[in-house]
VODO-824563 format. One record per residue (C-alpha): residue in three letters; residue number from 1; x negated, y negated, z. Coordinates in pm, whole numbers, padded with zeros to 5 digits. Layout:
residues N
+-----+-----+--------+--------+--------+
|  aa |   i |      X |      Y |      Z |
+-----+-----+--------+--------+--------+
| ALA | NUM |      X |      Y |      Z |
...
+-----+-----+--------+--------+--------+
end
This chain:
residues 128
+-----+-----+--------+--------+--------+
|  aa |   i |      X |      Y |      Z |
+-----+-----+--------+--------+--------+
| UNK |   1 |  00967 |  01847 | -01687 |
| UNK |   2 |  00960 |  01472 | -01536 |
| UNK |   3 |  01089 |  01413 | -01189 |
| UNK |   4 |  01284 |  01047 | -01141 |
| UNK |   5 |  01316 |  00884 | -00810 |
| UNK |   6 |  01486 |  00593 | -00731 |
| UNK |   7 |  01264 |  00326 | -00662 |
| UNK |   8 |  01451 |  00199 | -00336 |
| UNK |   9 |  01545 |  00532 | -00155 |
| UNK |  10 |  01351 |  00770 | -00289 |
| UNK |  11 |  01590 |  01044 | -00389 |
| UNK |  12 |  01578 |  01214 | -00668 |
| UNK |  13 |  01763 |  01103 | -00987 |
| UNK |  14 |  01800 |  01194 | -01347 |
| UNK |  15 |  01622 |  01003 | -01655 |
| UNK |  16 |  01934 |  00905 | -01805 |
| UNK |  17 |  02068 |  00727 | -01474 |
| UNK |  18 |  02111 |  00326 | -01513 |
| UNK |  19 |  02231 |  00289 | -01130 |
| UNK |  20 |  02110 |  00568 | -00846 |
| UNK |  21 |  02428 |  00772 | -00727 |
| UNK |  22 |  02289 |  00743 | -00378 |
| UNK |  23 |  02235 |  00399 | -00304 |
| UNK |  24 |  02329 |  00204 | -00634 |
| UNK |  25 |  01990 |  00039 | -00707 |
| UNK |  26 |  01988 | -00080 | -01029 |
| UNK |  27 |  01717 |  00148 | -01230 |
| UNK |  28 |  01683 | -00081 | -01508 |
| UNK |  29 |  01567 | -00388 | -01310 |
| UNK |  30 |  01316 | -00199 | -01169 |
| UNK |  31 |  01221 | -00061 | -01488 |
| UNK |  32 |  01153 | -00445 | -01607 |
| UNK |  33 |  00898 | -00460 | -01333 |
| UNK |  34 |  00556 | -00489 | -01366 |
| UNK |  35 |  00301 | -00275 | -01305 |
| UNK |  36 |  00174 | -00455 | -00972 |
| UNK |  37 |  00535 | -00490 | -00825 |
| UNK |  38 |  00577 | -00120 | -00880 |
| UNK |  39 |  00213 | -00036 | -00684 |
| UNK |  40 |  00385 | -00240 | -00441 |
| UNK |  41 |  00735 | -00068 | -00427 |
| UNK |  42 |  00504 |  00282 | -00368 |
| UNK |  43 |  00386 |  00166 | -00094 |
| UNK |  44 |  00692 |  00287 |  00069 |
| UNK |  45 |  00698 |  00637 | -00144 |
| UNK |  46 |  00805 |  00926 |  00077 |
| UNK |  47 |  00453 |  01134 | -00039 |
| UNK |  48 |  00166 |  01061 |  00097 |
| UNK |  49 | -00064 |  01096 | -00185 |
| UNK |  50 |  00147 |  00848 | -00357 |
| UNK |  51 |  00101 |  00553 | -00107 |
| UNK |  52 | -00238 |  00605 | -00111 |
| UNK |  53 | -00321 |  00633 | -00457 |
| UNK |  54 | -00064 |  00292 | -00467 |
| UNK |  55 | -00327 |  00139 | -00202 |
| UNK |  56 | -00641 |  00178 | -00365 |
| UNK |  57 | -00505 |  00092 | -00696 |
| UNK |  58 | -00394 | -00270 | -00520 |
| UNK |  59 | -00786 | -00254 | -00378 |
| UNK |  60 | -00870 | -00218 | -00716 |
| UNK |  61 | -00745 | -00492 | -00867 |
| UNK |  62 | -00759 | -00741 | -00613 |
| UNK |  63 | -00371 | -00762 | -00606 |
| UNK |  64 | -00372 | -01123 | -00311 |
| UNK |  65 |  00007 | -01065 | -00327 |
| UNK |  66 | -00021 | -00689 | -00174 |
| UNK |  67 | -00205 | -00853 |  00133 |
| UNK |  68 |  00119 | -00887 |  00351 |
| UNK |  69 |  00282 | -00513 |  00235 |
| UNK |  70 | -00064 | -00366 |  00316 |
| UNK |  71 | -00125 | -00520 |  00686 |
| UNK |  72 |  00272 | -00432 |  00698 |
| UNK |  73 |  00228 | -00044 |  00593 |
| UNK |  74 | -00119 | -00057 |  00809 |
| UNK |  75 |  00102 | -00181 |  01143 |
| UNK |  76 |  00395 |  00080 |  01097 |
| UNK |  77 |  00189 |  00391 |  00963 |
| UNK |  78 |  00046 |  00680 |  01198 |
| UNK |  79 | -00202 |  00841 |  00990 |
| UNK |  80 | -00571 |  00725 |  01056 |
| UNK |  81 | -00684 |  00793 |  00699 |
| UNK |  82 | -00438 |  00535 |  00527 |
| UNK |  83 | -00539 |  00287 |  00762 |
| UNK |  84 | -00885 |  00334 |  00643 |
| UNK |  85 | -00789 |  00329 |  00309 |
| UNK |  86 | -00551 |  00035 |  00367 |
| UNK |  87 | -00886 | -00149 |  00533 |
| UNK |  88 | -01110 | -00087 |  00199 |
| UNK |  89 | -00806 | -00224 | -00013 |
| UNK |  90 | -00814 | -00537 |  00199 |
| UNK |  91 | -01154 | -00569 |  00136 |
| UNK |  92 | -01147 | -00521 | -00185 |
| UNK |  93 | -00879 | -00818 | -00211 |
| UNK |  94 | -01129 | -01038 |  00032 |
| UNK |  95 | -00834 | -01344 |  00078 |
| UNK |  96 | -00913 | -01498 |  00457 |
| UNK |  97 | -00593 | -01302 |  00590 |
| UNK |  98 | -00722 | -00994 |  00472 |
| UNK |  99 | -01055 | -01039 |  00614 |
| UNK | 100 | -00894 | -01131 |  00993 |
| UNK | 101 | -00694 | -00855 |  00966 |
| UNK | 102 | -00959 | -00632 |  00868 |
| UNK | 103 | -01169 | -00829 |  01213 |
| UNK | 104 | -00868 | -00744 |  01431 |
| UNK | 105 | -00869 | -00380 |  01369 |
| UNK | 106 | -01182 | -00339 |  01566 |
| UNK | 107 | -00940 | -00368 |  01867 |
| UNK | 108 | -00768 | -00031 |  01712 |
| UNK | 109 | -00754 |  00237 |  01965 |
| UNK | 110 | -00827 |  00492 |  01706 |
| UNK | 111 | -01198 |  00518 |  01641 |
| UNK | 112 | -01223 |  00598 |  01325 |
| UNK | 113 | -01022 |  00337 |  01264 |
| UNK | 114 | -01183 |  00077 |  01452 |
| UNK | 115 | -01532 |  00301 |  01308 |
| UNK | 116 | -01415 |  00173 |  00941 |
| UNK | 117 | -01336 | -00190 |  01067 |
| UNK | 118 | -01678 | -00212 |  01146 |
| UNK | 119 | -01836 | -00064 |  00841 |
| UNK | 120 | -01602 | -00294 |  00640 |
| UNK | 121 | -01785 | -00552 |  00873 |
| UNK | 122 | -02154 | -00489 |  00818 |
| UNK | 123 | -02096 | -00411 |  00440 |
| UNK | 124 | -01934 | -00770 |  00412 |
| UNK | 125 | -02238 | -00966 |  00540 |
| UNK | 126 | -02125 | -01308 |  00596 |
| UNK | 127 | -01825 | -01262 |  00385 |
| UNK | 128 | -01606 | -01154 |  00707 |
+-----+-----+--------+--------+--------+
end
């Protein structure tokens, strides 16, 4: 059986439903999305494994218009491991803003953090 979420707050909705009961998002608009505007709606999906898998997909394909949602979800999230992964996706997109963003996080205060800011670094050569 398929579980349906609305795409603005998350709770949990039927198949059949053209408007959420909770908030009233139209489904079927976001339905008419593409696929990159729905990696960037999961960025703020309530599972973890979701937003990731949303951020290295946007890595993946170089998405320049995920740029401001990433350094956005990077600023407001407390787990160390999406940061990194949030760092490599903003490499993997390589615009300039990226790349200072990716510079600034070497003032992090969490090392591993600041630790993948500097791989990120090294790996890019002259391209940071």
């Amino acid at each position: 059986m398929i579980t349906f979420f609305c795409p603005r707050c998350w709770k949990e909705i039927t198949g059949d439903d053209k408007k959420c009961p909770y908030c009233g998002a139209d489904i079927t608009e976001h339905e008419r999305k593409g696929f990159e505007d729905k990696l960037i709606n999961a960025l703020r999906h309530p599972e973890q494994e979701t937003v990731q898998r949303a951020v290295w997909i946007l890595g993946r394909l170089k998405s320049d218009r995920a740029v401001k949602p990433l350094i956005r979800l990077f600023e407001q999230s407390d787990n160390p491991y999406l940061k990194r992964e949030i760092l490599d996706a903003l490499y993997e997109i390589g615009l300039p803003e990226a790349m200072d963003f990716i510079v600034k996080s070497l003032r992090s205060e969490i090392s591993i953090v600041r630790k993948k800011a500097e791989e990120i670094i090294k790996r890019g050569g002259n391209n940071v």
